[in-house]
N, C-alpha and C positions, 0 to 999 in steps of 0.2 A: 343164851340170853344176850342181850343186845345194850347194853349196859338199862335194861329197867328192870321194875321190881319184883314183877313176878314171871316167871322161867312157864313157858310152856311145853309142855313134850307133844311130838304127835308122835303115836304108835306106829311102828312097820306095818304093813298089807300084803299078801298076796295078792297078787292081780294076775289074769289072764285074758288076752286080745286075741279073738280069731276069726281072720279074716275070709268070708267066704266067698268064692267066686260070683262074677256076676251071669245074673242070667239070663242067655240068648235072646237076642231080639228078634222076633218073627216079622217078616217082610213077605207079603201076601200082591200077590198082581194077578187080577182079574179083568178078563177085559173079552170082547170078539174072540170064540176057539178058532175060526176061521176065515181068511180073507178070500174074495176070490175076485180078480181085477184083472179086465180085458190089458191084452199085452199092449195096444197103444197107449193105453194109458200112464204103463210101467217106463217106458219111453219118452215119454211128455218132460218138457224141460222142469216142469213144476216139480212132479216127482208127485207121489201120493202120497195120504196120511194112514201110514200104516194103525195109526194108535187113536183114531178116532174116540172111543171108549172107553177108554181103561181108567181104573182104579191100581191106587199104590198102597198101602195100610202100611205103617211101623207102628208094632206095639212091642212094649217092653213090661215083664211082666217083673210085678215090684212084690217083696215079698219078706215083711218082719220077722225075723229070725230069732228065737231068745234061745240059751241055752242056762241049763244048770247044771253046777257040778255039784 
C-alpha cells in the first residue's frame, strides 16, 4: 500500500514464453531456361541483357501459432 486506504493484492502467475523460429523465406527466379547469342555480340562494348525476362518472387510464409498446456 502506498499510503491509501485500500491495499490491493495481485496474485502470483505462472507464465510461459516460447519463442519459435522464424520461417524461411522462399526466393523463386524465373526467367529464359536458355540464351543463345551470336559471339559478336558477346563482344560488343554494350555487353548484352542476359535477364531480359526474369521474375524474382519473396514470399514469407506467416503462420499463428497457439499453444496449450
Amino acid at each position: 500500500c502506498f499510503g491509501e486506504d485500500t491495499c490491493i493484492s495481485i496474485p502470483d502467475i505462472k507464465a510461459m514464453v516460447m519463442v519459435l523460429p522464424p520461417s524461411e523465406p522462399r526466393i523463386t527466379i524465373a526467367g529464359v531456361e536458355r540464351l543463345v547469342w551470336p559471339t559478336a555480340q558477346l563482344r560488343a562494348p554494350i555487353g548484352v541483357a542476359l535477364f531480359k525476362d526474369i521474375h524474382i518472387i519473396s514470399t514469407v510464409t506467416k503462420t499463428d501459432a497457439t499453444l496449450s498446456i
